[in-house]
C-alpha positions as CSV (number, residue, x, y, z in Angstrom):
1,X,56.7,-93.4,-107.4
2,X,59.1,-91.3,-106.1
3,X,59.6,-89.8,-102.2
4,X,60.4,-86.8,-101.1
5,X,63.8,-86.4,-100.1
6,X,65.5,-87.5,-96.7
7,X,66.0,-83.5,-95.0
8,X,69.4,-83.2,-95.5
9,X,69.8,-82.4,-91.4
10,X,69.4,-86.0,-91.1
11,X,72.0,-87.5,-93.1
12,X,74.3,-84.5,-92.0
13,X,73.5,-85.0,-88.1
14,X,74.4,-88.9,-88.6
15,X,78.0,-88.2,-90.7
16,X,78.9,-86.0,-87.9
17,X,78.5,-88.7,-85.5
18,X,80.3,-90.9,-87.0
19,X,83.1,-88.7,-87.5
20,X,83.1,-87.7,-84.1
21,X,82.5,-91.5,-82.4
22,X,85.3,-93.0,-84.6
23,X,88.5,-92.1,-82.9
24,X,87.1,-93.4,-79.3
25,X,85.3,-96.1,-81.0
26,X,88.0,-98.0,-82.2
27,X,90.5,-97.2,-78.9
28,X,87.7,-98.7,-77.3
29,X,87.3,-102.0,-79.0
30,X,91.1,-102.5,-79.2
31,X,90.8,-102.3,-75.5
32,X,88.0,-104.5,-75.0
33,X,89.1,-107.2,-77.6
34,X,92.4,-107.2,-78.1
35,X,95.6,-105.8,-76.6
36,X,97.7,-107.4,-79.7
37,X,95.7,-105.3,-82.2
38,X,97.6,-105.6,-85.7
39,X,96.9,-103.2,-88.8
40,X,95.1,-104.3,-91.9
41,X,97.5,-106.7,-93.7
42,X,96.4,-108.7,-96.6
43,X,98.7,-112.3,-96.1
44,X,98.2,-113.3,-99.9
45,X,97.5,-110.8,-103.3
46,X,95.1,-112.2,-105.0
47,X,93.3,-114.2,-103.1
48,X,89.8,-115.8,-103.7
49,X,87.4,-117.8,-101.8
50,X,84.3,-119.8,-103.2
51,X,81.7,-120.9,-100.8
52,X,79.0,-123.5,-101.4
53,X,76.0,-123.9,-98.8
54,X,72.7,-126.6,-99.0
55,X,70.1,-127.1,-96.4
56,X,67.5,-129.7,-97.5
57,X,64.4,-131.2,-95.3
58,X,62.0,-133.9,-97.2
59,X,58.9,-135.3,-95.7
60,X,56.4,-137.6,-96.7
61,X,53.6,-139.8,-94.7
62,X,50.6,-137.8,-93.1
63,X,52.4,-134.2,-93.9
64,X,54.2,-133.8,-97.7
65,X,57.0,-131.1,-96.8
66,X,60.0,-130.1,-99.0
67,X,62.6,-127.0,-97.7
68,X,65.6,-126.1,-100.0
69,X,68.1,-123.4,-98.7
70,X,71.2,-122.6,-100.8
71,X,73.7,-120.1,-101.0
72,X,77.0,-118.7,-102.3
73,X,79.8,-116.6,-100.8
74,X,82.7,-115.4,-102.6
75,X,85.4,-113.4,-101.4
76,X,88.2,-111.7,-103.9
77,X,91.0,-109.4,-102.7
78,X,93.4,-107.8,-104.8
79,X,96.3,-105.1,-103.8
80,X,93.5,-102.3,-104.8
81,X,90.2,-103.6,-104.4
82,X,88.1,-105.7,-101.6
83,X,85.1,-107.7,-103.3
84,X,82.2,-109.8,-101.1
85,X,79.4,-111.5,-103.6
86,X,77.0,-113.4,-102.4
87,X,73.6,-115.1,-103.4
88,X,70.9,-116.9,-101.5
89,X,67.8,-119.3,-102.6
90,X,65.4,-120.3,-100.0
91,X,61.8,-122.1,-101.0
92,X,59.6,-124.4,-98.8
93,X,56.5,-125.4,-99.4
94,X,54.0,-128.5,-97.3
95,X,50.8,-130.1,-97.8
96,X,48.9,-133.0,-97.1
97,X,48.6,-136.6,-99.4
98,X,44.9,-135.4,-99.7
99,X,46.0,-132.0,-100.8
100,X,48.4,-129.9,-103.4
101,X,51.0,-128.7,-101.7
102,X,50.9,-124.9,-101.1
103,X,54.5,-122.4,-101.1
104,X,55.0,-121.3,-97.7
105,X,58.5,-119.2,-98.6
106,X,60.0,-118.4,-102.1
107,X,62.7,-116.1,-102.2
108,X,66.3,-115.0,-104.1
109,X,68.4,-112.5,-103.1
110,X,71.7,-111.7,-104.0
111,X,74.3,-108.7,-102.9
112,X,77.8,-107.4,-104.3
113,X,80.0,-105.3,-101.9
114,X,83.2,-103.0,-103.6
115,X,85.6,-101.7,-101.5
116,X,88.5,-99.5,-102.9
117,X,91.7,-99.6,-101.3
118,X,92.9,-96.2,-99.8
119,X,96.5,-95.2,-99.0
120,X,95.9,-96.0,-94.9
121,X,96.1,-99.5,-94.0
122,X,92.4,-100.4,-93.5
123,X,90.4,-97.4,-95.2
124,X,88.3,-97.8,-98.0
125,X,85.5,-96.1,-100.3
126,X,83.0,-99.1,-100.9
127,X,80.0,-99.5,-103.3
128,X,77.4,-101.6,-102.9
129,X,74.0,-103.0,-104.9
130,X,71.4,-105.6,-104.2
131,X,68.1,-107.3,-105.2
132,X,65.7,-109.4,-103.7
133,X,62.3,-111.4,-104.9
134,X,60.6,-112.2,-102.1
135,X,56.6,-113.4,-102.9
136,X,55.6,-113.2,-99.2
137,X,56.3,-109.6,-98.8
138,X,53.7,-107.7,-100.5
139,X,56.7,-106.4,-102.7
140,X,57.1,-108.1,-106.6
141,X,61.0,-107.5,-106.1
142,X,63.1,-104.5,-104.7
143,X,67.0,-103.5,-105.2
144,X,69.2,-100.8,-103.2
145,X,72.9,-99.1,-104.5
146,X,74.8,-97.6,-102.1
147,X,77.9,-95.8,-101.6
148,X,80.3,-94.2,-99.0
149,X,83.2,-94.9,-96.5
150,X,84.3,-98.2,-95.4
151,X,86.7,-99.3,-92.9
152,X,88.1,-102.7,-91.6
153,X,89.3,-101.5,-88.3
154,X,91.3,-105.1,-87.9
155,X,92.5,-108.0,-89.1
156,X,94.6,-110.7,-86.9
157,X,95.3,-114.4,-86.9
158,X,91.8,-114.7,-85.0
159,X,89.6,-112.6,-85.8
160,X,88.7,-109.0,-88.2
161,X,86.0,-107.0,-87.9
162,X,84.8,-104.4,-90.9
163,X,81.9,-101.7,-90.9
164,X,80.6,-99.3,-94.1
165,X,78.4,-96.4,-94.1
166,X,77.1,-94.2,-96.7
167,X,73.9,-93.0,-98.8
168,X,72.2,-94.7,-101.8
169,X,68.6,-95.4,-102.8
170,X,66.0,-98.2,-103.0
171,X,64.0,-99.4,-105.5
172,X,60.7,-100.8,-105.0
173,X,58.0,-103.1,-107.0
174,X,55.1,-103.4,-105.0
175,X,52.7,-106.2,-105.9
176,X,49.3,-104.8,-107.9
177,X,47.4,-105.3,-104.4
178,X,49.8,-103.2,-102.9
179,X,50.6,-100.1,-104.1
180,X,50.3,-98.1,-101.0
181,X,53.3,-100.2,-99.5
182,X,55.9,-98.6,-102.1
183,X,58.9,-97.2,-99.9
184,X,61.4,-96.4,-102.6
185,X,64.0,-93.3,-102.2
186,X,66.8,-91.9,-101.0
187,X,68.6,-94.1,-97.6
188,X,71.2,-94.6,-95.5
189,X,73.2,-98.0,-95.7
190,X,75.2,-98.9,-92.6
191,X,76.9,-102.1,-92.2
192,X,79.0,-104.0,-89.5
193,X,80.7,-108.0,-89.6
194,X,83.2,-109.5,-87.2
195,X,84.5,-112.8,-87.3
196,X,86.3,-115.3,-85.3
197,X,88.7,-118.2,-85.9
198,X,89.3,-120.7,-83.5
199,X,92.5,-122.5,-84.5
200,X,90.1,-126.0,-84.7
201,X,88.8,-124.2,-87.5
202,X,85.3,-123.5,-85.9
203,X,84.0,-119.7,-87.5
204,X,81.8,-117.2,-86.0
205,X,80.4,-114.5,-88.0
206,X,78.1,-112.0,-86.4
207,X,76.6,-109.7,-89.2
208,X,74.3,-106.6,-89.1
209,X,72.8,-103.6,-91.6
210,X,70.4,-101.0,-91.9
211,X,69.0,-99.5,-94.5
212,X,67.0,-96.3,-93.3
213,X,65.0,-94.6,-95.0
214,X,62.2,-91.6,-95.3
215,X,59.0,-93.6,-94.6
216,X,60.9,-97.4,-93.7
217,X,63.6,-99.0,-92.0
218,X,64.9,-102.3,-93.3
219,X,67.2,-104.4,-91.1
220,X,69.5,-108.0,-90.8
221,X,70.8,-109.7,-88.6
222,X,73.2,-112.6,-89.4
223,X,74.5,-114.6,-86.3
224,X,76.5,-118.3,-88.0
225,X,78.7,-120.4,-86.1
226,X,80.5,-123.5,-88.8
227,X,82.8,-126.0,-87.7
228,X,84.8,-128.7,-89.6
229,X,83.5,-132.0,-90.5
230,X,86.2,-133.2,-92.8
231,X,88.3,-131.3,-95.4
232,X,86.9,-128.5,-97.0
233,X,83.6,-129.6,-96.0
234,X,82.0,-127.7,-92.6
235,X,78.7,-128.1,-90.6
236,X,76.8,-124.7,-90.5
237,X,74.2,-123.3,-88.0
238,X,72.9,-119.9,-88.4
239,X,70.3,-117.4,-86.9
240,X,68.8,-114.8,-89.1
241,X,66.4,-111.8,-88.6
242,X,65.0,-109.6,-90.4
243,X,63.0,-106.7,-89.5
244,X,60.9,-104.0,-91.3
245,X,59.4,-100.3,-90.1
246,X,56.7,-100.2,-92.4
247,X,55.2,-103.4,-94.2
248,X,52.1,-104.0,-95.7
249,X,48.6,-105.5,-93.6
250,X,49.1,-109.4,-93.8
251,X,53.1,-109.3,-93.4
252,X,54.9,-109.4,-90.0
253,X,57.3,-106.9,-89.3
254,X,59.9,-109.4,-87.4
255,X,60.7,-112.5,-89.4
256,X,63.3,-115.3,-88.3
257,X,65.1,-118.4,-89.8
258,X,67.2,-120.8,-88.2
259,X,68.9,-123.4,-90.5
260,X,71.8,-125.9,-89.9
261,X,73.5,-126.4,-93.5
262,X,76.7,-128.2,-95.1
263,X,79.1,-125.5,-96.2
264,X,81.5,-126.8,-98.9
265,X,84.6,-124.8,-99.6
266,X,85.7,-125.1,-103.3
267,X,88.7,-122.6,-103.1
């Protein structure tokens, strides 16, 4: 079923802003963060990076528990083009020796990021797509496409940070019990990552996006902090949230996860 339309005062009110915030915005974090602020340099064209992540938990006895977490990151750049893939798996499920075990979290998502490489150091037009299968949110699966500006305002030895912003639309399955809870339409994507290297080789990420729409507001947060064990092989601990406007009766609108994972890096 389709929406009406987002009134196109909205999206035009929030371009605007953008516009006008962007100049100060980035003066202002180059102050705050960083008096040796650097241009966008990419070091080595091509470059890609393949990331590997598991989180396991097993328990038998009185309670029968099983958790499974895994996850891929790649990153490709090449003199024209920025890439970010990435794919996630997350299923639990507990019981009792008397008892079958019942799924308490089944879920798949995966997400592809395009940036095109302007002229300017730093600008880009991205494109972006996702879809998820989540059982425990009254949805059967869901996907968005989005498009729009993208910027990475810097990169240095330490640390980058990178935000996008731009229209697109959802798609939305609802589950048969569900059909009132169908917020497909037209949205507003906006997204924001920064990252820090220490030179020990500890990583912090912090990650957020929005995608706003009509009749329902979907946001992350991503909060990771990964140090070295040995090699190319890292300990990982990482906050999540994941918030919702409008969701159906028996589904909370706030969800969190906290996992500690190994992190593998095979390029």
């Amino acid at each position: 079923m389709f929406k009406k339309i987002f009134r196109p005062s909205i999206v035009v009110g929030i371009v605007c802003c953008c516009v006008c915030v962007h100049a100060s915005a980035r003066d202002l974090i180059q102050t705050l963060y960083h008096a040796d602020f650097t241009p966008d340099t990419d070091d080595e064209i091509p470059r890609f990076t393949l990331d590997g992540e598991l989180g396991a938990l097993v328990n038998t006895g009185n309670t029968s528990a099983a958790s499974v977490k895994a996850a891929v990151n790649a990153d490709h750049e090449t003199e024209n083009w920025s890439s970010i893939y990435f794919a996630e798996l997350l299923y639990k499920e507990s019981g009792t020796p008397t008892t079958e075990r019942d799924i308490s979290a089944q879920r798949f998502f995966t997400s592809a990021q395009f940036d095109y490489k302007l002229m300017t150091p730093g600008r880009r037009l991205f494109m972006y797509g996702d879809y998820e299968d989540d059982q425990f949110t009254g949805y059967d699966h869901r996907a968005s496409l989005a498009a729009g500006w993208s910027q990475r305002l810097w990169r240095s030895e330490d640390s980058e940070f990178r935000y996008s912003i731009g229209p697109g639309y959802s798609f939305i399955e609802a589950e048969e019990d569900n059909e009132s809870v169908v917020n497909d339409g037209i949205i507003v994507r906006a997204s924001a990552e920064y990252k820090y290297h220490w030179s020990s080789g500890a990583k912090l990420r912090q990650f957020v996006s929005t995608e706003a729409g009509e009749e329902n507001m979907k946001s992350r947060s991503e909060t990771s902090l990964s140090a070295n064990v040995f090699g190319s092989l890292a300990m990982k601990l990482s906050f999540i949230l994941n918030h919702e406007t409008d969701t159906a009766e028996d589904v909370a609108a706030l969800s969190t996860e906290t996992s500690v994972a190994l992190v593998y890096q095979f390029f």
